[in-house]
C-alpha positions in Angstrom: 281.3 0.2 -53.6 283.8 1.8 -56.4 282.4 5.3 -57.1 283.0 4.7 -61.1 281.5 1.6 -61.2 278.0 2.1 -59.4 278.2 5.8 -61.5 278.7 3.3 -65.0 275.7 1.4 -63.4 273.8 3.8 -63.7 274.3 5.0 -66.8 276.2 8.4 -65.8 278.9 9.9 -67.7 281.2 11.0 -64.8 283.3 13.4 -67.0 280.1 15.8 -67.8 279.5 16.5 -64.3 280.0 19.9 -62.6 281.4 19.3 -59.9 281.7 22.9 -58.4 278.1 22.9 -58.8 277.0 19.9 -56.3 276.4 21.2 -52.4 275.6 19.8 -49.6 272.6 21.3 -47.3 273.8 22.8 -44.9 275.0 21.7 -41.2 275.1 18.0 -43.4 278.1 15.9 -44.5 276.6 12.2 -45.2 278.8 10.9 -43.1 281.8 12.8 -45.4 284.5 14.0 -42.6 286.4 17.1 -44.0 290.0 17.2 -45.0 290.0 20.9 -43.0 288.2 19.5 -39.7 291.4 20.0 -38.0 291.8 23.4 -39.0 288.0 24.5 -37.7 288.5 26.7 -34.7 286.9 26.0 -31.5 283.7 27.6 -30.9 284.1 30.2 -27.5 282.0 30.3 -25.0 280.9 33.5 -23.4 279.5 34.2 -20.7 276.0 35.8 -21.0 274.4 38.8 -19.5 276.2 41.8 -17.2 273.5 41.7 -14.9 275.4 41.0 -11.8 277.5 44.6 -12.4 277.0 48.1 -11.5 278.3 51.8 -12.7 277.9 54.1 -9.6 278.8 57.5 -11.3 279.7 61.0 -9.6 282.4 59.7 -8.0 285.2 62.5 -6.9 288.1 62.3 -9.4 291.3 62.1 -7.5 295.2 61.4 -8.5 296.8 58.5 -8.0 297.9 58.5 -4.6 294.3 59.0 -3.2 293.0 56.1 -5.0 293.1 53.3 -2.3 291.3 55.6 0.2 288.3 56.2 -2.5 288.3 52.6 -3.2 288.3 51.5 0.4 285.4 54.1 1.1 283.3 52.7 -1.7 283.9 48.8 -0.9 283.0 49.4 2.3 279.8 51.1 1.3 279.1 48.1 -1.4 279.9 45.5 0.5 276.9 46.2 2.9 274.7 45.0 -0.4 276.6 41.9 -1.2 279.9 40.1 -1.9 282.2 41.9 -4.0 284.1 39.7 -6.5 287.8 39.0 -6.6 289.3 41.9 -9.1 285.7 43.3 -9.3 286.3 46.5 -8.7 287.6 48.8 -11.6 288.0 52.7 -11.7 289.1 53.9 -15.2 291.8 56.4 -15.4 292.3 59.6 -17.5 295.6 59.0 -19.2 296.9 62.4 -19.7 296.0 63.7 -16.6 295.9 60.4 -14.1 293.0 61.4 -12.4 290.3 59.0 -12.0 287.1 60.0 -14.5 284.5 59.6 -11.5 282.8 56.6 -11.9 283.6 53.1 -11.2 282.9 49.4 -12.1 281.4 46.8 -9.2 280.7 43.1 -10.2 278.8 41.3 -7.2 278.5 38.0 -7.1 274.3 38.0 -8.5 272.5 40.2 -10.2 270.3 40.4 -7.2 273.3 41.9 -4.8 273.8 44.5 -8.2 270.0 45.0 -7.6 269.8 45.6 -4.5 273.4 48.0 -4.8 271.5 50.2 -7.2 268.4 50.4 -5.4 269.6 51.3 -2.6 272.5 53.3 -3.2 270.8 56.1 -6.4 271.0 59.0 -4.7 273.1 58.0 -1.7 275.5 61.4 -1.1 278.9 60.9 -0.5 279.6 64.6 0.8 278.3 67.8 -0.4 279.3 67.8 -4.0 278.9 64.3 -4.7 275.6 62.6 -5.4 276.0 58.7 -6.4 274.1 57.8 -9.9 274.1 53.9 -10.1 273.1 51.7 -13.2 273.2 48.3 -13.9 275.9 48.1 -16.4 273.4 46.3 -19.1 271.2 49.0 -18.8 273.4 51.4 -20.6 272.9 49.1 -24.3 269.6 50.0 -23.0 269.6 53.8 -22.9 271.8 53.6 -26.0 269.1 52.8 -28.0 266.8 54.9 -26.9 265.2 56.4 -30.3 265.4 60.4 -30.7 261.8 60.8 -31.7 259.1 59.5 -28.8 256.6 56.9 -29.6 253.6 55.8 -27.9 253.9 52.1 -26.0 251.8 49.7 -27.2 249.3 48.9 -25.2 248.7 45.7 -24.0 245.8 44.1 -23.5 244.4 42.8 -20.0 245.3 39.9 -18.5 242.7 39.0 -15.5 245.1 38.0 -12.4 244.2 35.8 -9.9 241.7 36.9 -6.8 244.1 36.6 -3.9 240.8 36.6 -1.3 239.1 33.6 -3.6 239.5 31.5 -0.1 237.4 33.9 1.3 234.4 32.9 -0.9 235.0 29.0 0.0 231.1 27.4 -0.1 232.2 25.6 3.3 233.2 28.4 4.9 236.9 26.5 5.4 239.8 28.4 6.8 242.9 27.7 4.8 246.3 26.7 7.0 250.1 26.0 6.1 252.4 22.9 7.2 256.0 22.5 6.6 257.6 19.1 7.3 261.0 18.7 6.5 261.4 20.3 2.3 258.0 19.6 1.7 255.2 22.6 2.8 251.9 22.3 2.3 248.5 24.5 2.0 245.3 22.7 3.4 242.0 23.4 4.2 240.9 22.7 7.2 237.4 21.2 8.1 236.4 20.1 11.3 234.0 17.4 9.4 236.5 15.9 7.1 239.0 13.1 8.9 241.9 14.4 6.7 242.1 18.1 5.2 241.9 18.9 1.6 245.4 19.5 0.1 245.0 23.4 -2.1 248.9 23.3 -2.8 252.3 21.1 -2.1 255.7 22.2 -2.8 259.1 21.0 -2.2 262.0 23.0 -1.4 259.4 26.3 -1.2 261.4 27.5 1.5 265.0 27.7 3.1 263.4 28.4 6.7 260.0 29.6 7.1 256.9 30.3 5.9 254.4 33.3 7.2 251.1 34.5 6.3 250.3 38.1 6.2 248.0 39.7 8.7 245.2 39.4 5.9 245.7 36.0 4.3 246.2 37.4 1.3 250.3 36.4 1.2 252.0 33.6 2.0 255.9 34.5 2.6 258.8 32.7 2.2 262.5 32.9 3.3 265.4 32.8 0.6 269.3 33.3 0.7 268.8 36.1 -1.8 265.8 37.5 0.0 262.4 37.0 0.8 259.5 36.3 -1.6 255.3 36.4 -1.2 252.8 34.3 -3.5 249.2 33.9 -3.9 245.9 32.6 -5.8 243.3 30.3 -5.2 244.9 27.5 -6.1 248.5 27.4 -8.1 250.2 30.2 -5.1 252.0 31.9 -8.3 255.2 34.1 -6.9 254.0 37.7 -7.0 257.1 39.6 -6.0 260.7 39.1 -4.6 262.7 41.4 -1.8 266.2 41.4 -2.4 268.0 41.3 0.7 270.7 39.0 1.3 270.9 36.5 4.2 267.5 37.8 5.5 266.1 36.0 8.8 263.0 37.7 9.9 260.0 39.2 8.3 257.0 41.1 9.3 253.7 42.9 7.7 252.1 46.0 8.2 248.5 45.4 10.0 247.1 46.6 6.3 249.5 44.6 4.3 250.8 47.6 2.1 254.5 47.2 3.8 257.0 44.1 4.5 259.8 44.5 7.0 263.2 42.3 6.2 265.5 41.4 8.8 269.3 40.5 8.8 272.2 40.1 10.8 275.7 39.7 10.1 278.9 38.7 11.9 281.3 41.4 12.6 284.8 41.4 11.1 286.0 42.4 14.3 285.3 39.8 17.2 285.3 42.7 19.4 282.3 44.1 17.8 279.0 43.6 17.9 276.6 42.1 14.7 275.6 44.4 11.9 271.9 44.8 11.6 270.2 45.2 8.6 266.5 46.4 8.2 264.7 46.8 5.1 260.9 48.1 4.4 259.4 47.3 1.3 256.3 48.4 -0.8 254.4 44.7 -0.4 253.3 45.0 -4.3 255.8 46.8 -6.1 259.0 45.4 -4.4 260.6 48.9 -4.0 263.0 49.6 -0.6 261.1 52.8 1.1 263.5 52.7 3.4 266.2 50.9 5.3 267.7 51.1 8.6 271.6 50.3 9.5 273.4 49.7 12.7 274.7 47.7 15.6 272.3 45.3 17.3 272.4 47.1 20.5 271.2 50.2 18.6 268.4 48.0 17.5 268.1 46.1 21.5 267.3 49.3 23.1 264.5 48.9 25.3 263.9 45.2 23.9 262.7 42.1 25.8 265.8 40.2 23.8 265.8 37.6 20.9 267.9 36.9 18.2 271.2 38.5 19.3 269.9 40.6 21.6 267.2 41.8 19.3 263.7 41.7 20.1 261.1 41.0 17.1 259.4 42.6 15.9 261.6 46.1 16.0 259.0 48.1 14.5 255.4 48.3 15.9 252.7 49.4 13.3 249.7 52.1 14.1 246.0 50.3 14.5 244.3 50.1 11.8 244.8 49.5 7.7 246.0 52.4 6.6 249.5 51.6 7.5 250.3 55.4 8.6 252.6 55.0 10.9 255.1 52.8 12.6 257.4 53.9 15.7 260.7 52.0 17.0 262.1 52.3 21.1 265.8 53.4 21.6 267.9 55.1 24.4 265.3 57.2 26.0 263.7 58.1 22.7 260.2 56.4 20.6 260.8 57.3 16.9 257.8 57.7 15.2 257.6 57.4 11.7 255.2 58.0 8.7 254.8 56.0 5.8 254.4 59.3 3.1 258.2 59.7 3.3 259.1 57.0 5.8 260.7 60.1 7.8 260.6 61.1 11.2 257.6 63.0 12.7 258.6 66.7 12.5 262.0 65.3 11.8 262.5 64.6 15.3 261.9 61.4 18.2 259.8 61.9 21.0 262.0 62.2 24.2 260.7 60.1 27.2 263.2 59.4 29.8 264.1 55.8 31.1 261.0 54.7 28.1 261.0 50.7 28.4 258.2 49.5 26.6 255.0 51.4 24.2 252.1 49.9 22.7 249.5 51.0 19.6 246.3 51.4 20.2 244.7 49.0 17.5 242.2 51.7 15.9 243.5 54.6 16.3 246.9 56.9 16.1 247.6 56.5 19.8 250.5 55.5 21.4 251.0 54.1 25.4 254.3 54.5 26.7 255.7 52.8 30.1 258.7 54.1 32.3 259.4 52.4 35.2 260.9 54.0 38.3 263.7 55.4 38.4 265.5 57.1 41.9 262.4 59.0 43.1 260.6 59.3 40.1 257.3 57.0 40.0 256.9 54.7 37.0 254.2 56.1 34.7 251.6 55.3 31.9 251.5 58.2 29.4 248.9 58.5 26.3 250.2 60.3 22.9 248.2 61.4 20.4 250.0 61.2 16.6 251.1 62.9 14.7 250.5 65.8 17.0 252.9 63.9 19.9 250.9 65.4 22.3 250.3 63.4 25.7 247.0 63.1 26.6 247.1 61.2 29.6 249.6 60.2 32.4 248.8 58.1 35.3 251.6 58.2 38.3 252.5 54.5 39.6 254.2 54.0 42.8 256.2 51.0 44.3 256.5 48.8 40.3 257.8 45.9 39.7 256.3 45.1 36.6 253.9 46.5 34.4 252.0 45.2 30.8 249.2 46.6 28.2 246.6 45.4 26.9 244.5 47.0 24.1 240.6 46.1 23.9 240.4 45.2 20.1 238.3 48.0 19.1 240.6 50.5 20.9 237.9 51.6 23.5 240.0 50.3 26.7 243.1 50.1 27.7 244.1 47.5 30.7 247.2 47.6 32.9 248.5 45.3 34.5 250.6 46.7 37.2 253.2 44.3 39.6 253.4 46.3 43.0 255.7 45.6 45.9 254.7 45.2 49.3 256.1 47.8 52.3 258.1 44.8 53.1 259.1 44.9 49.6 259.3 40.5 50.3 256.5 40.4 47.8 254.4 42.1 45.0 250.5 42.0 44.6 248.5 42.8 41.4 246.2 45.5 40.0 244.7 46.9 37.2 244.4 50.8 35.8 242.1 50.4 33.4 241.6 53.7 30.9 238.5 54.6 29.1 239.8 56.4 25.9 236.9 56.9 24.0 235.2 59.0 27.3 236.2 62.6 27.8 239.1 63.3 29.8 240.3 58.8 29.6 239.1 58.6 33.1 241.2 55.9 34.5 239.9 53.1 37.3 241.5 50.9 39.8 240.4 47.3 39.6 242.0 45.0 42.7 241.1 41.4 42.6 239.5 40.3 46.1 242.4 38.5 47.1 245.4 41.2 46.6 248.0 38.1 46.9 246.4 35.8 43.9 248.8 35.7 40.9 248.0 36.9 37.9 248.0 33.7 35.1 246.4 35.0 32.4 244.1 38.6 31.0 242.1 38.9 28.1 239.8 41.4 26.3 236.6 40.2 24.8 237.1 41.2 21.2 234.8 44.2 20.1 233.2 44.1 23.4 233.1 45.6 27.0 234.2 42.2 29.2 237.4 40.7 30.0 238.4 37.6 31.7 241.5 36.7 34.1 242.4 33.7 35.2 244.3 34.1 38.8 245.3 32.2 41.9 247.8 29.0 42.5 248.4 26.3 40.0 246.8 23.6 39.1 243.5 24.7 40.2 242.9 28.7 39.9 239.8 30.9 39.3 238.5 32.6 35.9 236.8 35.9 36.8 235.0 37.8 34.2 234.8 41.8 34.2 232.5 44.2 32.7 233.2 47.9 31.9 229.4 48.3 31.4 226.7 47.3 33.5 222.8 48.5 34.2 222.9 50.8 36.2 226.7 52.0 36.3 227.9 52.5 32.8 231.5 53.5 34.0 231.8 51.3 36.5 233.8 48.3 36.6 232.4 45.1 37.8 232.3 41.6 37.9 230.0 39.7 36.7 231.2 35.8 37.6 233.7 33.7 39.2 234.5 30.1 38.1 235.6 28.2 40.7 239.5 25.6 40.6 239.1 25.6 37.3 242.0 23.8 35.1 243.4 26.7 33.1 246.6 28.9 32.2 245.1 30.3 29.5 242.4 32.3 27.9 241.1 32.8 24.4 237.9 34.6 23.2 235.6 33.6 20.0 236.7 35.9 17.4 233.3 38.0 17.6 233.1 37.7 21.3 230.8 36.6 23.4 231.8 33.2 24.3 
């Protein structure tokens, strides 16, 4: 329609409008294109956030030609936390002088590697006069703003979190247990009365390997490429925390649940060489590394029964108990005992034991049962250490060893073992049992040999928070089950048995949780 003649339509004298005075809303053009589209400039896009870069400050400032050695240093210190990006490495320059300024630019490629790079490298010293500060590089806006006059935060109110023991107050009494089938994993309850277990929680894609619980129930753990994560709740298993580190493997809790261990290995850029190992202990609810542990896997295969290259899992073993305390480690000769105030050495120093090849908590208390075997004309030997004192307690000689394994009673009262001896002919072994009474003055320590020396050993097991134990022993498919008491009537440190269950079909034994059957 011609603009004049629908405006003389409708009665409108064209030539007393303002024109300057009509305007479109905004962001609106009724379908109008403008002459100037053409000349509108593209809108850039940039990218977001700096959250995947750190500034590791008190770096030495050094000319020109030293510069590739400091760079290499620090790469190969950074690259331990993540993958450094092409051209992400920047250390400014004074002009007048060409020294560097001290500090330096590293963009990973995540935030979490920049993360982790800050978290674990604050403090790190780089020689005596050089002390690493580290930031994330949009932190810095942050401390910009910081005000000059303090105020107090606000305070927020409270928000009522989940119970993360709620399955323990189930009206059934129903035991909770996980399934993962090929992306999908899923939380059931079990009941013994229902045909087909109620689903609590399903979740595709939860996982890239595994799932754990925690000693407690209160976690469920998952495996990431970034790291690993825990969640919780009655019902909805809400994330609670992450760990940041990168191509993790393995995971493991402290008895008490306070600590995570993170495992990692990585190929060597040398074929010659053996994998990197990378070990990381976190606080379970805060996230934050309390320390981490660095090396080559035989530094970490010491002593080990073998496992993922060479590495056997778990690496650290945890004191009884839930207080979480302390946790020890085997190596060349050594058993580094640590403790979890400062997640250092006890009295900054391991505890020497010669040809050491295996040690074992007791699951109570701060004791610690180390095994050597033979060596030339030394006899193998049990040996007792109380912590943190590291002072033995008790040693018990053994002569002619071929094997030799520990077993803790549950309540730390007993401690059984097993012990492989040869023959004279040295053709064959037989079996026996020390068994140590810990809480009794002095650990008096009794033989036990089963009535037929040459039966083999299938299977041992402590009643749990009692005095008996059972061992199934003799020739496949039809052996014996013999059960033990440390207590009886009228000897109350005596050893003796009580029963023996004739070819019975068994190869292995498990107690009711509070004994008895």
């Amino acid at each position: 329609v011609d603009f004049e003649e629908r405006a003389a339509a409708l009665g409108l004298d064209l030539s007393q409008v303002n024109w300057d005075s009509i305007k479109l809303p905004s962001g609106d053009d009724f379908g109008i294109k403008s002459d100037d589209e053409d000349l509108r400039e593209e809108e850039v896009e940039f990218e977001q956030g700096f959250g995947n870069i750190v500034v590791v400050d008190n770096l030495p400032q050094v000319l020109p030609e030293k510069f590739d050695k400091l760079e290499a240093v620090i790469r190969k210190i950074y690259s331990q936390m993540g993958v450094i990006k092409e051209n992400g490495f920047w250390m400014p320059v004074d002009e007048k002088t060409g020294k560097s300024l001290g500090y330096c630019f590293i963009e990973f490629n995540t935030p979490q590697e920049a993360e982790l790079a800050k978290e674990k490298t604050h403090g790190y010293r780089l020689d005596k006069a050089h002390l690493f500060a580290v930031n994330l590089f949009e932190d810095i806006e942050k401390y910009m703003k910081v005000p000059d006059e303090w105020a107090a935060p606000e305070m927020q109110p409270y928000k009522p979190t989940e119970n993360l023991q709620r399955w323990l107050t189930d009206a059934k009494a129903r035991d909770q247990f996980v399934i993962r089938a090929g992306q999908d994993t899923e939380v059931l309850w079990n009941d013994a009365r229902q045909l087909k277990p109620d689903l609590v929680h399903k979740r595709s894609f939860w996982t890239d390997s595994y799932v754990q619980w925690s000693p407690l129930g209160t976690y469920l753990a998952t495996i990431h490429r970034q790291g690993a994560a825990v969640w919780g709740g009655a019902s909805t298993f809400e994330r609670l925390m992450r760990y940041i580190h990168p191509q993790v493997k393995l995971i493991d809790f402290s008895p008490g649940e306070k600590f995570i261990v993170t495992y990692s290995s990585h190929e060597p850029s040398n074929p010659r060489d053996t994998h990197r190992v990378v070990l990381n202990i976190f606080d379970t609810r805060t996230g934050k590394v309390k320390r981490d542990f660095k090396g080559s896997a035989d530094e970490f295969a010491v002593g080990g029964a073998g496992g993922l290259t060479g590495i056997s899992w778990p690496i650290f073993k945890w004191a009884g108990g839930r207080d979480d305390k302390y946790f020890a480690r085997i190596g060349k000769n050594v058993v580094s005992v640590y403790e979890t105030e400062t997640f250092t050495l006890i009295d900054k120093k391991s505890i020497k034991v010669e040809n050491v090849m295996d040690f074992s908590w007791s699951p109570t208390d701060s004791i610690l049962a180390l095994f050597v075997p033979e060596l030339g004309n030394q006899p193998a030997k049990v040996s007792l250490y109380q912590i943190p004192s590291k002072v033995e307690i008790r040693q018990k000689n053994l002569f002619s060893v071929s094997d030799c394994k520990m077993y803790w009673q549950s309540n730390g009262e007993y401690l059984a073992v097993k012990v492989d001896r040869y023959t004279k002919t040295k053709k064959s072994t037989y079996t026996g049992f020390e068994l140590f009474r810990i809480k009794e003055r002095d650990i008096p320590i009794e033989v036990l040999e089963l009535e037929n020396k040459n039966d083999k050993i299938i299977a041992f097991a402590w009643e749990p928070k009692g005095h008996r134990f059972a061992v199934i022993h003799g020739d496949n498919p039809r052996p014996d089950i013999s059960f033990y008491s440390m207590k009886t009537t009228h000897h109350t440190s005596r050893v003796s048995k009580l029963t023996t269950l004739k070819t019975k079909q068994a190869n292995a034994l498990y107690w009711s949780p509070g004994g008895r059957y």
